[in-house]
RODO-900886 format. One record per residue (C-alpha): x negated, y, z negated. Coordinates in steps of 0.2 Angstrom, whole numbers, padded with zeros to 4 digits, always signed. Layout:
BEGIN
XYZ
...
***
This chain:
BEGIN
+0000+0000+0000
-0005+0018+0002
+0001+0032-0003
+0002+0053-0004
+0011+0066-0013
+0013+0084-0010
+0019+0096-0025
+0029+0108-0020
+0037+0124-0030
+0054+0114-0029
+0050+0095-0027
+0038+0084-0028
+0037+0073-0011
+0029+0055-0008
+0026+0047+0005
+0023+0028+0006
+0017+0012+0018
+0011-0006+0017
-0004-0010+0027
-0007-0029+0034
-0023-0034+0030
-0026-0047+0042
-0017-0038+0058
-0019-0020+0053
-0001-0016+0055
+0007-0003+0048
+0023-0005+0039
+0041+0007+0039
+0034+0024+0032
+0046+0028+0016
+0048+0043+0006
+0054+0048-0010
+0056+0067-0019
+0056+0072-0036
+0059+0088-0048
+0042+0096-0049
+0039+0096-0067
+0029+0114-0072
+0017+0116-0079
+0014+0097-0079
+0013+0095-0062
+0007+0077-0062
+0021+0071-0070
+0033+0074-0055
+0020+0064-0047
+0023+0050-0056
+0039+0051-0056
+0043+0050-0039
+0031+0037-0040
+0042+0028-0053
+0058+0033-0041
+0051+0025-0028
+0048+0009-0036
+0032+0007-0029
+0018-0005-0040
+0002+0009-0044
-0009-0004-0048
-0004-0011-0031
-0010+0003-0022
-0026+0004-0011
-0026+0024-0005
-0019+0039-0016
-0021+0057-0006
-0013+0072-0016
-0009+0090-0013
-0004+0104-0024
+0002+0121-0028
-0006+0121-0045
-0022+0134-0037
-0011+0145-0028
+0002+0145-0043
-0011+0149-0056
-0020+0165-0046
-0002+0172-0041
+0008+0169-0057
-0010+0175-0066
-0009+0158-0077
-0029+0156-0075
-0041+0157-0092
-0049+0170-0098
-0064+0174-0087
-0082+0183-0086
-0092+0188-0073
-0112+0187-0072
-0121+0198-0059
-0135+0207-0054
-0140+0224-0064
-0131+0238-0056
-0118+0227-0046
-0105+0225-0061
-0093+0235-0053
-0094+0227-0035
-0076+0216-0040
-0067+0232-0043
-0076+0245-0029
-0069+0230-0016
-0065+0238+0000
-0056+0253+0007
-0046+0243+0022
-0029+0252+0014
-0014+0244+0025
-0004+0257+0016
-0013+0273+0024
-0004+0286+0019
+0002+0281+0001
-0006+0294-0008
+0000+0284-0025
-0010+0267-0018
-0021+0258-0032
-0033+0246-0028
-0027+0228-0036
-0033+0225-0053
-0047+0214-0053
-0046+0197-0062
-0062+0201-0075
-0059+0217-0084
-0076+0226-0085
-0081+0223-0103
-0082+0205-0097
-0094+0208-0083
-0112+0206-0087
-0127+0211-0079
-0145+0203-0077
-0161+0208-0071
-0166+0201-0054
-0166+0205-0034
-0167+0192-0020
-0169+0203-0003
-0159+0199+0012
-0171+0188+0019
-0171+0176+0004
-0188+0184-0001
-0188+0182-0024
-0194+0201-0027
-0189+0198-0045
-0185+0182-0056
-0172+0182-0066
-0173+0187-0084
-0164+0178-0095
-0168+0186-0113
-0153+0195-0113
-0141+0178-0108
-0140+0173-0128
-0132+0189-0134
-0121+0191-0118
-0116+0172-0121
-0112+0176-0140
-0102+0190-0133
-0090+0181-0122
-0087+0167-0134
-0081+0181-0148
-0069+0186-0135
-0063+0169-0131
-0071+0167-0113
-0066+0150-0106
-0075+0154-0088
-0092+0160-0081
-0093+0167-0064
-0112+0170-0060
-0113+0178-0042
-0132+0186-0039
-0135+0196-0025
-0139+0187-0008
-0138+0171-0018
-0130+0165+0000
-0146+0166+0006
-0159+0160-0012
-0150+0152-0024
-0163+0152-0038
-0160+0163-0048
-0142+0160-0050
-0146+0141-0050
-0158+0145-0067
-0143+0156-0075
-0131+0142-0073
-0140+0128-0080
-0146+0139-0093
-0128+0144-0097
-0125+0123-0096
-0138+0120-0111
-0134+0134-0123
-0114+0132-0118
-0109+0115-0114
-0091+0118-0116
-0089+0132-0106
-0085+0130-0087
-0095+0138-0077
-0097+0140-0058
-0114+0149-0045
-0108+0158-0031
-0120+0148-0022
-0110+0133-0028
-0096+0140-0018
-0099+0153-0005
-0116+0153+0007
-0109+0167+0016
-0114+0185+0015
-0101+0202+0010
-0104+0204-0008
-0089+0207-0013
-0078+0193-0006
-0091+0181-0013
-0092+0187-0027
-0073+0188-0029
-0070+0169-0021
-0081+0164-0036
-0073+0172-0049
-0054+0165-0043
-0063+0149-0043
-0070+0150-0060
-0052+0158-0065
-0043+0141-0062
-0057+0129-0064
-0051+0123-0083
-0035+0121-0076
-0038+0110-0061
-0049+0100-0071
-0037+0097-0084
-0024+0093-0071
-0033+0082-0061
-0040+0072-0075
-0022+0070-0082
-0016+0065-0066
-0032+0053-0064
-0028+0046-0081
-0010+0044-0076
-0014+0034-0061
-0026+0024-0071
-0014+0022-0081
-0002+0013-0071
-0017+0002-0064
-0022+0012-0049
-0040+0007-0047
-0046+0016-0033
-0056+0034-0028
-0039+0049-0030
-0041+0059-0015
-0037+0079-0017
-0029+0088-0001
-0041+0103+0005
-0037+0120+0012
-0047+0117+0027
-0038+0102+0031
-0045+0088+0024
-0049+0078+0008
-0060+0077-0003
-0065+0065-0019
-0057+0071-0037
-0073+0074-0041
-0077+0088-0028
-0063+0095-0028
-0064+0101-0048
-0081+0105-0045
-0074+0119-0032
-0056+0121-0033
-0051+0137-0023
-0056+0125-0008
-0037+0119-0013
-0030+0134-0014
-0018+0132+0002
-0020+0111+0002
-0001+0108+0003
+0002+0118+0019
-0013+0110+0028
-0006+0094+0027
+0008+0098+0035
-0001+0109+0048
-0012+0095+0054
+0002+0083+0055
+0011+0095+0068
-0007+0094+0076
-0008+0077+0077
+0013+0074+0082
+0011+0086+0095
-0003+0076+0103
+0008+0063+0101
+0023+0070+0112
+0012+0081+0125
+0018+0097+0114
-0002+0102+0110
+0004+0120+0107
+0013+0124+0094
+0021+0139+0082
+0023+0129+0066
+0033+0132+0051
+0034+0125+0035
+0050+0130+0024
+0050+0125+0007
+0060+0128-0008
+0047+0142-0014
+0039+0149+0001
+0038+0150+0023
+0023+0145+0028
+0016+0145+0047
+0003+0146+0058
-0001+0142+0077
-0009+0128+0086
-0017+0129+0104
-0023+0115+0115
-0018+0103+0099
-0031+0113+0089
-0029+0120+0073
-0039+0138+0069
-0051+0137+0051
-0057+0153+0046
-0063+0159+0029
-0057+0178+0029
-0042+0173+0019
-0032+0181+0007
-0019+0181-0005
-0006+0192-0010
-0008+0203+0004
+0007+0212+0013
+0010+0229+0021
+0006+0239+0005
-0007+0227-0004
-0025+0222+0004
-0023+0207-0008
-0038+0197-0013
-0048+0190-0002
-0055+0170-0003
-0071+0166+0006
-0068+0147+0007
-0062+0137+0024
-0043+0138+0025
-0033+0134+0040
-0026+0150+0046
-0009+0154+0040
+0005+0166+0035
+0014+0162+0019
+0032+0172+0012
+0040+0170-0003
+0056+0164+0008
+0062+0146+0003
+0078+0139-0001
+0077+0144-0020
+0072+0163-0016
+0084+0173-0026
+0095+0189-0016
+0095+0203-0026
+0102+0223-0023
+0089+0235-0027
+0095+0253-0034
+0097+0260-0017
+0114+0244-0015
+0099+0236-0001
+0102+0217+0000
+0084+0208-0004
+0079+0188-0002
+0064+0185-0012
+0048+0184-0016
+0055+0179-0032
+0060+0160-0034
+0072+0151-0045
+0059+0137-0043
+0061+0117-0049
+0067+0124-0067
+0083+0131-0067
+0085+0131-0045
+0099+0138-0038
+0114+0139-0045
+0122+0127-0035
+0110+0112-0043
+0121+0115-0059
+0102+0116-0072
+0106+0133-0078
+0102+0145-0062
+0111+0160-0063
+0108+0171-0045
+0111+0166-0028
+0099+0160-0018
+0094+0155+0003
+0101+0138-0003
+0118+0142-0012
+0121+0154+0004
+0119+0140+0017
+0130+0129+0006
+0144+0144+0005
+0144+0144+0025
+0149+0127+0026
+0129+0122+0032
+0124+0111+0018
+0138+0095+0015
+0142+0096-0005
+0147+0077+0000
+0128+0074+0000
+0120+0088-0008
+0104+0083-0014
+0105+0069-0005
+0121+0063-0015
+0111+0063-0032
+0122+0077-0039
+0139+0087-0035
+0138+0108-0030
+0140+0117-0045
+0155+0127-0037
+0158+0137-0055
+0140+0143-0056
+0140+0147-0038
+0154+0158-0040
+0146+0167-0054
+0129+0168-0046
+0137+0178-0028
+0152+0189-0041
+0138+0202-0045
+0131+0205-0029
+0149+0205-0020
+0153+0218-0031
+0138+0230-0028
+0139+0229-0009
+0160+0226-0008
+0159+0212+0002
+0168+0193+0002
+0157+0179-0006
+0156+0172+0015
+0150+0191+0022
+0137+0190+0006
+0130+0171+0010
+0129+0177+0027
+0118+0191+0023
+0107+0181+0015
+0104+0170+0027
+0100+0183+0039
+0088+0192+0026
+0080+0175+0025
+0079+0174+0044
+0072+0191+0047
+0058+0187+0033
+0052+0172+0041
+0052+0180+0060
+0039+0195+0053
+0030+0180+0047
+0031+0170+0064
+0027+0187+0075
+0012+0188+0064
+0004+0171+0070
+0011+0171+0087
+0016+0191+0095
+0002+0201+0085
-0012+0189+0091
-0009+0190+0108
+0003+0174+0111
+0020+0175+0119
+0031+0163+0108
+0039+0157+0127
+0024+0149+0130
+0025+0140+0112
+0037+0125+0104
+0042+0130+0085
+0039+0115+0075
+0048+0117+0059
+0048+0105+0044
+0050+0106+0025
+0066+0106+0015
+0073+0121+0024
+0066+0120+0041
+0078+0110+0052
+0091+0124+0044
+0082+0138+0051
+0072+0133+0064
+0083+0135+0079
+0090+0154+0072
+0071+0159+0071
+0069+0153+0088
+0084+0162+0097
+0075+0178+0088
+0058+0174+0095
+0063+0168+0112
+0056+0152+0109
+0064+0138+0121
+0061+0123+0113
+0063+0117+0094
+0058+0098+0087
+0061+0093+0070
+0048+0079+0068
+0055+0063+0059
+0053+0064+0039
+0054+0083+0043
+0057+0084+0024
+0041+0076+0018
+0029+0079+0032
+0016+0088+0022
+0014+0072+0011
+0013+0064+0027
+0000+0074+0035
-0009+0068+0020
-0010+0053+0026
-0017+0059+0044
-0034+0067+0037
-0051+0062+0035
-0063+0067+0022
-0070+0084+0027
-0082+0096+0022
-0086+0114+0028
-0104+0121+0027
-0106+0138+0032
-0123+0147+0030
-0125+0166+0035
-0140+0168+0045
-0142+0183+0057
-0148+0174+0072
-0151+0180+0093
-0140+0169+0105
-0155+0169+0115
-0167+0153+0123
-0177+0159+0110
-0169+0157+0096
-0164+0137+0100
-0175+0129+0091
-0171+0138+0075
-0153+0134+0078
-0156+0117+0078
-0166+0118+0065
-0153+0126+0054
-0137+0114+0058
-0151+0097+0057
-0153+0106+0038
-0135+0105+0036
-0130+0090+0043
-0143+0083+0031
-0135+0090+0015
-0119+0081+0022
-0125+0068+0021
-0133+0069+0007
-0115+0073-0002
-0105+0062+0005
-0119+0047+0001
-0118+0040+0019
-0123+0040+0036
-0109+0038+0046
-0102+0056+0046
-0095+0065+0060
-0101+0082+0065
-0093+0098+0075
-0105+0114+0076
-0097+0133+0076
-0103+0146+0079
-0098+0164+0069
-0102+0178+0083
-0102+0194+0086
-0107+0208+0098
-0123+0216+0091
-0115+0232+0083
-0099+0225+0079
-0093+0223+0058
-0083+0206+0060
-0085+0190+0071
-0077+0178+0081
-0079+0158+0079
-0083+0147+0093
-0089+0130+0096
-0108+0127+0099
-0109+0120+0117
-0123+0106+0120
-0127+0100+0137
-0127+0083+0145
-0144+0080+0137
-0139+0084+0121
-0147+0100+0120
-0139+0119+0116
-0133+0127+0130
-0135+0145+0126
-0125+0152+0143
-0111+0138+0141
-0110+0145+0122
-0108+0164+0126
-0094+0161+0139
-0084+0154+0124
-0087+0167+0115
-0084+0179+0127
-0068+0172+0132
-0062+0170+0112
-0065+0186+0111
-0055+0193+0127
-0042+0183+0120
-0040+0190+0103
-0045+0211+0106
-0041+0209+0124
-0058+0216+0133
-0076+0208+0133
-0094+0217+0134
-0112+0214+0140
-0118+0218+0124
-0129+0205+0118
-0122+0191+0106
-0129+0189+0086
-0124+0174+0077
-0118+0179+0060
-0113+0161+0053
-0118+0145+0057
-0101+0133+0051
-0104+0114+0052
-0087+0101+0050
-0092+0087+0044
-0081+0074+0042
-0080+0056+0037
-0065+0045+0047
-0053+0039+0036
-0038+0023+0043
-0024+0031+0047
-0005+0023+0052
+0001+0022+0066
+0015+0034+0074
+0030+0020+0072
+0041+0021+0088
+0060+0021+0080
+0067+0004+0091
+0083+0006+0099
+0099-0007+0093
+0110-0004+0108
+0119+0009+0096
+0130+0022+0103
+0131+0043+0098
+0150+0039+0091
+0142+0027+0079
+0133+0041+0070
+0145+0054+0070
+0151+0055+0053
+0166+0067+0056
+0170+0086+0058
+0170+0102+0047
+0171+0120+0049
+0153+0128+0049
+0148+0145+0050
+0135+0150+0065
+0135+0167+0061
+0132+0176+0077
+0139+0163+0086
+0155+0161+0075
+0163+0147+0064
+0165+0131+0071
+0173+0115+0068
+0155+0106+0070
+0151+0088+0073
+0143+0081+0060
+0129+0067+0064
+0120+0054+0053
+0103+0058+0058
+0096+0040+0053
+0108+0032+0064
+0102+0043+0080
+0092+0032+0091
+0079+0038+0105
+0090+0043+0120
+0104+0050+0113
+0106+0067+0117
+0122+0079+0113
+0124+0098+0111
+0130+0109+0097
+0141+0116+0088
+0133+0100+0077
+0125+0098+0061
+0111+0084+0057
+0111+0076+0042
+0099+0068+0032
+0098+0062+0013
+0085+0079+0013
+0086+0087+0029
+0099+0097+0035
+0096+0102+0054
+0110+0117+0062
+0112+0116+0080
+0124+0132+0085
+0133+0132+0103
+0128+0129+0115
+0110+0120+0113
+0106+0104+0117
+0099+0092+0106
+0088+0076+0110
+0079+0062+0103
+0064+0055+0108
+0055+0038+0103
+0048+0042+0088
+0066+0048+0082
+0062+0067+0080
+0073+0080+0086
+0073+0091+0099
+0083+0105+0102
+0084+0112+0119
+0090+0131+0119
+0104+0134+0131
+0095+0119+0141
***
């Protein structure tokens, strides 16, 4: 058996399979969801686990992903943390940068760094740009400063030195020195996290790291020990933001590396699926009970980058994260985002969440406002018949109590009022989508959405009606595909190393040289040989601030082909500010993947039974499309539809978790693997 499990703000997902030892055929892929269970996460874990009936011990492959990162930096439910630094850069944290979104806010405040300034400490050293020691560090004050931070109840060290990226040793001696006068603290090098220059991103990445480092240790050690418990026996894999996994133990020794791991997964299964069906690009979107994620896939290709940020929006420049992440947008638009009427009597949906704990009203566990998910069950979207997939009945009286206040501030009926949410809702997540798709350069015509998640299939095809887009395919276990994705990754690892580098002939040998060093450390790390390896490139027009990525071309001979290299380069970048140049071309980054191939199922075909389309139709009821009116829709039994079967809306799809709205007059298809595909106007 193997199995993964994504924790999300709402539920907790699994996903399950039997392998054959002696054929290596993969069995049904089964899925089970759970209350996620804050702020012990892992115990949603198990008990979807327990829910699912499957034997722990009799698993042979565990993947997990988690919110846990991302939850503790934005609900600021870190410890209490310290930063160590060069003299004179103890400020670098809060002087951050002056890219304002918000230009003309003459009332804008730069956000609040996570180490107040009487925990930020300064030694005495310098490194040089070039890696050059000028001064050793001296650690006669580190006693007194470690005394310091213990009276104020420090629980994390950050120790980020200037160009560290580069020479290391100086930080390397203050963190083992911290390690033998303070074994119970936890403490993290920016060297140990970041190799890549900007001082004030690395040293920011390493103090979120740091922040949440006693709490991902803790969790994961709980969750290890609840595995162990149960007679799991095996290595516990941790879903990465870059899109791979990596072994417990690396990911608490750097956990901002998971601080987007749930989405990942569920991009890279997109990735892979669209492969699968000849869709290799893709706008994909990932609506959960907390938050809309999505991002966009070209040629089958998903894009890692490490400028990433968090809570950053039109008036906020966020905090910015200097660790491989595949590139997304995320909003806090999910089912359980909560409507609200600000002072000026403005209809809001989110950011704020009801969450697992008490959810919408509807879920009858206290919640006392409105949310996306009580608004789709208002307008006749969501069957009470098998809400929740039939666990529990609508609670109608806490419905009604949740939509009286805001029907009375705006003066609408409780219908015209779900209705506005869900268009709020919708308007939400197409900013996001415009974001990844419009403002880069892509026309969404030329893109199919792929939409999963708990709330995807309900709002995928309104979002693409908005966008244009022609084509929508909810993939099959739409509900759970992030866990699933889990299940599609191989051990990965991201090495990047800034290194200001000529893309000339000249400079060959030193780029070979660079990337054998890293390749090295791979392996190294991962204690093996056979690991895969992809080369990129960070470039850059000399006189430029920022770069672009691109792969490193290599010739038939197996040597760099320096030409072949800056035609990529020239071409990426046309593509994302539109113009190229003859300036010449510096390398900024050098960024290996390595990655180490993990068995994988196989993409089941769904075998047809010789059923017809009236055998999954489940009856009729009155739905409302909004723009396109209410409806007496046909309702279908999604796990009845069989590859083949193709009918056209007004309809409405149901699974046990996956609600799928097809308005008039688009067509809906199925294809082998039993995913959806909705046609507009086709």
């Amino acid at each position: 058996m193997r199995a993964s499990s994504d924790v999300g703000g709402t539920f907790t997902d699994l996903v399950y399979y039997s392998v054959d030892r002696s054929t290596g055929a993969c069995g049904e892929v089964l899925t089970a969801k759970a209350d996620t269970t804050p702020p012990n996460f892992e115990q949603g874990v198990l008990d979807a686990l327990a829910k699912s009936k499957v034997q722990i011990g009799g698993l042979e492959f565990f993947a997990h992903g988690s919110t846990v990162v991302i939850n503790a930096l934005t609900e600021r439910k870190g410890v209490k943390t310290a930063l160590i630094t060069t003299k004179g850069f103890r400020d670098v944290i809060e002087i951050a940068r002056g890219n304002r979104p918000d230009l003309f806010n003459f009332n804008f405040r730069k956000p609040k760094p996570f180490v107040e300034r009487y925990l930020r400490a300064e030694l005495d050293e310098r490194v040089t740009y070039r890696g050059v020691i000028k001064r050793p560090v001296d650690l006669a004050p580190l006693g007194d400063i470690l005394e310091g931070f213990r009276k104020d109840g420090v629980e994390a060290i950050a120790v980020a030195f200037l160009h560290a990226y580069v020479e290391p040793a100086n930080e390397i001696a203050v963190v083992e020195e911290i390690r033998r006068l303070w074994p119970e603290v936890s403490v993290l090098g920016s060297h140990e996290v970041s190799r890549e220059w900007r001082e004030y991103e690395r040293t920011n990445t390493t103090v979120l790291s740091a922040y949440v480092h006693p709490i991902t240790e803790r969790y994961i050690d709980r969750l290890e020990s609840g595995m162990k418990d149960g007679g799991y026996a095996h290595p516990l894999f941790m879903m990465q933001s870059n899109g791979g996994i990596a072994t417990a133990e690396a990911a608490k020794a750097n956990p901002i590396a998971m601080v987007e791991s749930g989405p990942a997964s569920g991009i890279y299964a997109a990735a892979y699926m669209g492969r699968q069906i000849g869709e290799p690009n893709l706008i994909v979107l990932d609506i959960g009970g907390t938050t809309a994620k999505c991002t966009l896939v070209e040629d089958g290709e998903v894009k890692v980058t490490t400028e990433y940020h968090i809570e950053r929006d039109s008036k906020s420049p966020g905090y910015p994260i200097q660790t491989a992440v595949s590139e997304i947008v995320e909003i806090g638009n999910g089912g359980g985002s909560i409507a609200w009427v600000d002072d000026g009597g403005k209809l809001h949906v989110g950011p704020k969440s009801a969450g697992a704990r008490p959810g919408p009203a509807a879920y009858g566990h206290g919640g006392t406002n409105a949310t996306t998910t009580d608004a789709n069950l208002v307008l006749g979207r969501i069957d009470p018949a098998s809400f929740v997939g039939g666990e529990r009945d609508p609670d109608w009286r806490a419905v009604d109590a949740a939509f009286a206040p805001l029907q009375e501030r705006l003066g609408l009926s409780k219908v015209e009022v779900a209705r506005g949410i869900v268009r709020i809702a919708n308007a939400n997540m197409t900013g996001a989508l415009r974001l990844v798709s419009t403002n880069k350069g892509y026309d969404p015509r030329d893109f199919a959405l792929m939409a999963f998640g708990g709330g995807g299939a309900m709002h995928a095809v309104a979002l693409a009606e908005e966008l244009r887009v022609p084509h929508v395919i909810v993939p099959v276990n739409s509900s759970v595909f992030s866990a699933w994705g889990m299940l599609l990754t191989d051990l990965r690892r991201d090495y990047l190393q800034t290194r200001l580098t000529g893309l000339t002939i000249d400079e060959v040998a030193s780029m070979g040289a660079a990337f054998a060093a890293m390749e090295s450390n791979a392996r190294v790390d991962y204690g093996r040989d056979d690991v895969g390896f992809e080369r990129f490139l960070d470039m850059r027009y000399i006189g430029q601030e920022h770069t672009v990525k691109a792969p490193m071309s290599v010739s038939a001979q197996g040597r760099i082909d320096i030409d072949a290299t800056a035609a990529t380069f020239h071409a990426a970048h046309e593509k994302r500010f539109t113009y190229r140049l003859e300036n010449p071309i510096e390398i900024v980054n050098f960024h290996l993947v390595a990655t180490v191939a993990v068995a994988k199922p196989d993409l089941a075909e769904k075998k047809p039974t010789g059923r017809k389309l009236g055998d999954a139709l489940m009856g009729t009821r009155k739905v409302d499309f909004d723009q396109h009116g209410v409806h007496e829709a046909q309702i279908y039994n999604g796990l009845l539809l069989e590859p083949g079967m193709e009918f056209r809306g007004p309809a409405i799809v149901q699974e046990p978790s996956v609600t799928c709205v097809v308005p008039p007059p688009h067509r809906v298809s199925i294809d082998r693997f039993g995913n959806y595909h909705i046609h507009l106007n086709g």
